[in-house]
C-alpha positions, 0 to 999 in steps of 0.5 A: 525492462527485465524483473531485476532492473525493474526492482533496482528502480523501484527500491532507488525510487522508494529510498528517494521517496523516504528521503525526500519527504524526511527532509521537506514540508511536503506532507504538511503542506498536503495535509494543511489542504485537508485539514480545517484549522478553524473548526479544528477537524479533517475534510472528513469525519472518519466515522461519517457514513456511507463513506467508512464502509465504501472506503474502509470496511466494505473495499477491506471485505471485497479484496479478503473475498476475492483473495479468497475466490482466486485461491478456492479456484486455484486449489478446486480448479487446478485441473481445468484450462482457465486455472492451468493458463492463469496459474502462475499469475493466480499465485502471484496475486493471492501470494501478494494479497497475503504478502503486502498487506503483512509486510506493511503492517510489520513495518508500522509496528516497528517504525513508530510513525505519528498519523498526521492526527497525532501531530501536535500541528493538527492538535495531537501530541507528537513532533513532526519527524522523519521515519530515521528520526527519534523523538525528542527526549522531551517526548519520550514517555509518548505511547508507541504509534503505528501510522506508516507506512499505509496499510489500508492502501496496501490492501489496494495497492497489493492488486498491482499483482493483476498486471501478472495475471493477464496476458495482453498489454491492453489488460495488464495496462486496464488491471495497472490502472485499476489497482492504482486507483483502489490504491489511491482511493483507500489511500485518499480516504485515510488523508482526509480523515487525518489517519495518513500524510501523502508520503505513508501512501507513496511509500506504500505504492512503491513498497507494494510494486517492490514485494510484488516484484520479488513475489514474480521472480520467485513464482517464476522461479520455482515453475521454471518460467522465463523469470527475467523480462516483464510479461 
């Protein structure tokens, strides 16, 4: 499938996502599942140790140093064979790195998204609604939010750029898996600390593979690679 098509589905796939999920009870029917009612609390305190620092603080640490790693090598170590072979794809995944991250915390900014914390369902403040939605006149005066989409998992989900790098399918299917799992995984751990419904991570999934996407045809692009087909 070349960069083009591959784009085309993935912006179609993120509309249905965003709309099928504005539309449903999905989320809250997820979200129920981790959510104990009774003892009114998530599966997970959010400050509970060691699990804050393996899931939030110390995976945010090790994909800022390895961002940081890629890029030294790609500026100190431009002259050698491994850099000039992994060069295009190095600058794909350190521009990713950057991209997605930024891009999902813009969006939060101006979405005004309630985490499922803030829900009044869930024992906070704000109406469950859809990302096209207003609040109620009602709910008016509540202070700005900024829940959605994921961006902690967007950190994770940025090193879907990993499939660019390598060169075998082996690797470049073994680098999908990887980033999908740390995706999920920061992902997974907001859900279960009430920060995040299903859907804030799904979008962020898609959004991620969408930015990374245009990220290679630019990349491709401007070193004048064969910028239609996927590796």
């Amino acid at each position: 499938m070349t960069l083009g098509r591959q784009m085309i589905l993935t912006a179609v796939l993120l509309m249905l996502v965003v709309y099928l999920f504005g539309v449903t009870d999905i989320d809250l029917w997820v979200q129920d599942l981790l959510y104990d009612t009774q003892a009114h609390q998530w599966i997970l305190d959010r400050n509970l140790q060691p699990y804050r620092w393996i899931f939030y603080d110390g995976i945010k640490v090790v994909l800022i140093l390895f961002a940081l790693l890629m890029l030294l090598a790609l500026l100190f170590g431009g002259k050698t064979a491994l850099v000039q072979k992994y060069r295009s794809g190095m600058l794909i995944v350190i521009l990713s790195a950057l991209i997605v991250p930024t891009t999902a915390s813009s969006l939060k900014k101006v979405t005004n998204m309630p985490c499922p914390k803030h829900s009044i369902r869930y024992g906070g403040s704000y109406p469950h609604t859809a990302v096209w939605e207003r609040y109620p006149k009602t709910f008016g005066t509540l202070s700005h939010t900024q829940c959605w989409p994921a961006g902690h998992a967007s950190g994770g989900f940025a090193l879907l750029s990993l499939f660019f790098l390598f060169k075998g399918r082996r690797n470049r299917r073994r680098a999908l898996y990887f980033a999908l799992g740390m995706g999920w995984l920061m992902g997974g751990y907001k859900m279960l600390i009430g920060d995040h419904y299903l859907s804030h991570t799904l979008v962020t999934m898609l959004l991620s593979w969408l930015l990374i996407l245009l990220v290679a045809k630019s990349v491709r692009t401007l070193s004048r690679e064969d910028r239609s087909a996927l590796p």
